[in-house]
N, C-alpha and C positions, 0 to 999 in steps of 0.2 A: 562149248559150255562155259569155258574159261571166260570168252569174252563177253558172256551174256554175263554170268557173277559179274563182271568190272564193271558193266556198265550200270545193273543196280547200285553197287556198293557208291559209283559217280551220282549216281542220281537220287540218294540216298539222303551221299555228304552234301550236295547241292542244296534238296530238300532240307534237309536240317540247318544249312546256312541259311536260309531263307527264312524258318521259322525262329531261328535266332536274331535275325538282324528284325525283321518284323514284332518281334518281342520285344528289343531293348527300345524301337521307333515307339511303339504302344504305351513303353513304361518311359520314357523321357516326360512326356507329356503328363503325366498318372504323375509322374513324384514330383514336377515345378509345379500341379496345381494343389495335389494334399499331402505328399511327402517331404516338404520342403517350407522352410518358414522359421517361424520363431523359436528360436531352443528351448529347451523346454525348461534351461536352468539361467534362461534372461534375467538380469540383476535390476536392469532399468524398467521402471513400468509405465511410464509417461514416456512420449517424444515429442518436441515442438517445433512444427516445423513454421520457420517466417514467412511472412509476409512477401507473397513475390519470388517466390523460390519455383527452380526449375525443377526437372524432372531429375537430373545428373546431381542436384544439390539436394536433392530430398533422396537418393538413393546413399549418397555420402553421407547424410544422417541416419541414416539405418545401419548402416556397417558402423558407423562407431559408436552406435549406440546397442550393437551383436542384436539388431532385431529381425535378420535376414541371415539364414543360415548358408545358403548358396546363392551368390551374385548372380550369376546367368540364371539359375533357374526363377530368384524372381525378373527378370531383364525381361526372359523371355513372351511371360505371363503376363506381364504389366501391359507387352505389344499387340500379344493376344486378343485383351480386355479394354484395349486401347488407353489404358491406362494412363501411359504414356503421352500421347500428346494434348492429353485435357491441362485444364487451370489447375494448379497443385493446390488443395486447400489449406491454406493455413491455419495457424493452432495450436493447442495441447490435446495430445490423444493419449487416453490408454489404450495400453499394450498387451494383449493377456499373452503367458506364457502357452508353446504350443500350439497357437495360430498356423494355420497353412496358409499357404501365399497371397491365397484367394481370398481367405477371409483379410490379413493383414491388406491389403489391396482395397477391397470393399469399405472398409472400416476407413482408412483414410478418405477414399472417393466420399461414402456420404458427409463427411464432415463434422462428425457427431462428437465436439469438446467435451474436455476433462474441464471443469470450471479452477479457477484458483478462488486462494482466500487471499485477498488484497489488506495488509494491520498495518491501523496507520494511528498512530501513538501520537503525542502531545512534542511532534517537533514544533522546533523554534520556528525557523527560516521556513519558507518557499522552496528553497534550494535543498532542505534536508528534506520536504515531503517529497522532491523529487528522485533523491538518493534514495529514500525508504520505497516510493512505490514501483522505482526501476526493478528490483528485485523480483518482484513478483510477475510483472504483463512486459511485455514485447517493446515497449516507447521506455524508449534511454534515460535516464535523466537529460541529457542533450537535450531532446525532442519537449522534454516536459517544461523544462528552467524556461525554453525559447516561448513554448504556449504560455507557460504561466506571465512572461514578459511582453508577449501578444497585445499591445495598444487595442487595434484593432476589433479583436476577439472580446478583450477587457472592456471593452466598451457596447459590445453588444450583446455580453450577457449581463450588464448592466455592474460590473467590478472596478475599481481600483488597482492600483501594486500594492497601493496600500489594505486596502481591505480584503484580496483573493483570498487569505487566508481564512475568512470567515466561512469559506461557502467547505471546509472541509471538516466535519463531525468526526472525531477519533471512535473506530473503530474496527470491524472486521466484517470485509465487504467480499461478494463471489461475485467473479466475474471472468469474462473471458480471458485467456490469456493473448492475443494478438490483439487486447484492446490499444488503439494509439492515442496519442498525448490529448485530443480536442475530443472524445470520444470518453476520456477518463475522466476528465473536468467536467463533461454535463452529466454522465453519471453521478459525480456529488454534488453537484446542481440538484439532481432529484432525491437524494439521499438528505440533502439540507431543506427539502421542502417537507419531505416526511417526515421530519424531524421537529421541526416547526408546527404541523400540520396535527402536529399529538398532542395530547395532557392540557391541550389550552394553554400552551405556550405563546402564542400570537396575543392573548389576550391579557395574559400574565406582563407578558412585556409593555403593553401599552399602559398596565394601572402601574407599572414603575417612573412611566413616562422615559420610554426608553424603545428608539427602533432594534430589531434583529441585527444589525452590527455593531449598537452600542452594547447591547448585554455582552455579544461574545468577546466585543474589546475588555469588558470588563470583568468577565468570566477569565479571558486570558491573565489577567493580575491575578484575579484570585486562584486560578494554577498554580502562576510560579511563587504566589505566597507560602502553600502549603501542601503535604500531600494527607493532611490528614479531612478525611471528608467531613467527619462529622462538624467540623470548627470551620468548613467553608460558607454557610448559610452567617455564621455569626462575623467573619472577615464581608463578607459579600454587605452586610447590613452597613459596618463600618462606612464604608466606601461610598456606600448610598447617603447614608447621613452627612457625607460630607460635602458630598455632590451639590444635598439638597440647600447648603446654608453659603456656596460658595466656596467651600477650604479646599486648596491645595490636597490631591489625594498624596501627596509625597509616597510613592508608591517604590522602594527598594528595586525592584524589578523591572521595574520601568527605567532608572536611571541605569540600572545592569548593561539591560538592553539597548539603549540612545549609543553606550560605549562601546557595544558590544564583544567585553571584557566578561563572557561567561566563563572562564574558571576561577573567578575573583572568588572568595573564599566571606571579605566581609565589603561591605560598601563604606565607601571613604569619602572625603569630599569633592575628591575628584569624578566622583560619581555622580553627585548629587549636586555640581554646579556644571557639571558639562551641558552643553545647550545643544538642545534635542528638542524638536515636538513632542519626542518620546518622554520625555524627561517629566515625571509629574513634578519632581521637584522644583523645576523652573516655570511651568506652565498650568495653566487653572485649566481643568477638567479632564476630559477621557483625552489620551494620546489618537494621535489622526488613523494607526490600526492596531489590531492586536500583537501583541508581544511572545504570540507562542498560537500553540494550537489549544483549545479550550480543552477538558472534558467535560461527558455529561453532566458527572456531577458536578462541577465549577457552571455548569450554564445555565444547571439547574436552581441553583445555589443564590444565585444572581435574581433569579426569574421567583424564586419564592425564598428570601433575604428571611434572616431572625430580626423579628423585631424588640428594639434596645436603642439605647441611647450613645452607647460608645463611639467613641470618635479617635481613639488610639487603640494599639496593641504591638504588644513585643513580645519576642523567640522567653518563654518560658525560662530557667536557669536550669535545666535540666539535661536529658537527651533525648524529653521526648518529641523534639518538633515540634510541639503544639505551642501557643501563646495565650499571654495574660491580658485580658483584656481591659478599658479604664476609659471613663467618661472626660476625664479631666485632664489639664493636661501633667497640674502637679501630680496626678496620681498615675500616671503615664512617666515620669520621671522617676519615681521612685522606683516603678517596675524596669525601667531601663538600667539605670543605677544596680541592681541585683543582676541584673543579666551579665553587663561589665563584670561584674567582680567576678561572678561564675565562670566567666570567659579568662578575666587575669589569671583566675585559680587554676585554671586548667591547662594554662602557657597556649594559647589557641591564639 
């Protein structure tokens, strides 16, 4: 009797070994594909993985970004799902908190982007739209400076060095994040056609007698002239009137520019005889490109001018920015004459 009890109580332990180990085999599986995943207290909620990334490099972005709560368990899944040895898609993805493996897995496989907002403000240079749009999408400034310097390219989207900077509208654009540098540039290709393609712009421009890169060059003065909108259509008029009778636009910002001496504070005559194309002050008509990046309202400004007679204006003797405007030029002197003293007064 003895040895029959031992041999249940054997076959028992055995038994219950087996539905043990058969259990933890059962639940291995069960928790790398819904027990296992994104904490549920993830801080980050985007991940971007680059262009051309491997499976090892895209699992190194999830751990340091804590969107995998156990290594192996998602390893194992990934193999399962074959996860693993497909094209890793690249991107910005959100991340929701609390994802199981399966779903984090699926959600990368279909490819399904987080969009960015791409804000691209009233830089100066080429080289600062590159700095400003590296920030947001995938292509470096590197990548961008080299296309924007693209002979090649420049040439058969029909641009300049000197004129690239027309083809870009200041504003806030969505788009994807692994956009690259040749990719980014015909997007505001289509962005400057839409742009164009509104309010009767195209036709505005031609009763100026004025192409699409002339307005914007000259939209870019009337930027760095002022920030105040209301007083851009009456600057913008200026400029036209001067156009039309041949004067010298003697444009402050234009000689800034030729030097480019931007933290100068007032323009000197080292400004205003240095030789430049840029330089309105040495040369009759629009500079060869723009001087900045336009805004709408400066392109607008341009495109529907106040009509008037003036042919000068100076910084106001105040602090509001604005300026006084004057047909003539003695009366252009006098308002200059006021402004100096305001300025002596003020030890500036």
């Amino acid at each position: 009797m003895k040895q029959k009890s031992s041999l249940w109580k054997y076959l028992l332990f055995f038994a219950l070994a087996a539905l043990a180990a058969g259990a933890f085999f059962a639940w291995q599986p069960l928790k790398a594909i819904y027990f296992s995943g994104v904490p549920e207290d993830v801080r980050e909620q985007y991940v971007c993985i680059p262009t051309g990334s491997s499976f090892e490099e895209v699992v190194s972005i999830l751990k340091m970004g804590r969107f995998i709560s156990d290594e192996s368990d998602f390893r194992w899944l990934a193999e399962k799902m074959n996860y693993k040895k497909e094209k890793m898609r690249a991107g910005r993805f959100k991340i929701e908190a609390g994802w199981n493996n399966r779903q984090l897995i699926q959600h990368l496989r279909n490819g399904e982007q987080a969009p960015v907002k791409v804000i691209l403000n009233n830089e100066r240079l080429p080289e600062e739209v590159a700095g400003a749009v590296a920030q947001f999408i995938e292509a470096d400034s590197f990548s961008l400076i080299s296309i924007f310097r693209d002979q090649a390219f420049l040439n058969e989207i029909g641009y300049t060095n000197e004129t690239l900077l027309t083809a870009f509208i200041p504003n806030t654009y969505e788009m994807y994040w692994n956009t690259d540098a040749k990719s980014f540039v015909r997007r505001m290709l289509k962005e400057h056609d839409a742009f164009w393609s509104k309010n009767n712009r195209r036709a505005k421009a031609q009763a100026q007698g004025l192409s699409e890169t002339e307005v914007y060059i000259l939209a870019s003065i009337v930027e760095r002239e002022t920030n105040a909108n209301s007083e851009k259509p009456t600057i913008a008029g200026v400029y036209l009137n001067r156009l039309k009778i041949g004067m010298k636009l003697q444009a402050d910002p234009t000689s800034v520019f030729a030097t480019r001496d931007f933290a100068t504070r007032r323009v000197t005559e080292y400004h205003t005889t240095f030789d430049s194309p840029y330089n309105t002050y040495v040369y009759k008509g629009l500079p060869p490109g723009p001087i900045s990046m336009a805004s709408i309202p400066s392109l607008d400004a341009v495109l529907s001018p106040a009509q008037h007679k003036y042919l000068y204006f100076c910084a106001k003797p105040d602090e509001s920015g604005t300026h006084t405007f004057a047909e003539t030029f003695a009366a252009h002197k006098v308002n200059a004459e006021r402004f100096q003293a305001y300025v002596r007064q003020r030890g500036l």
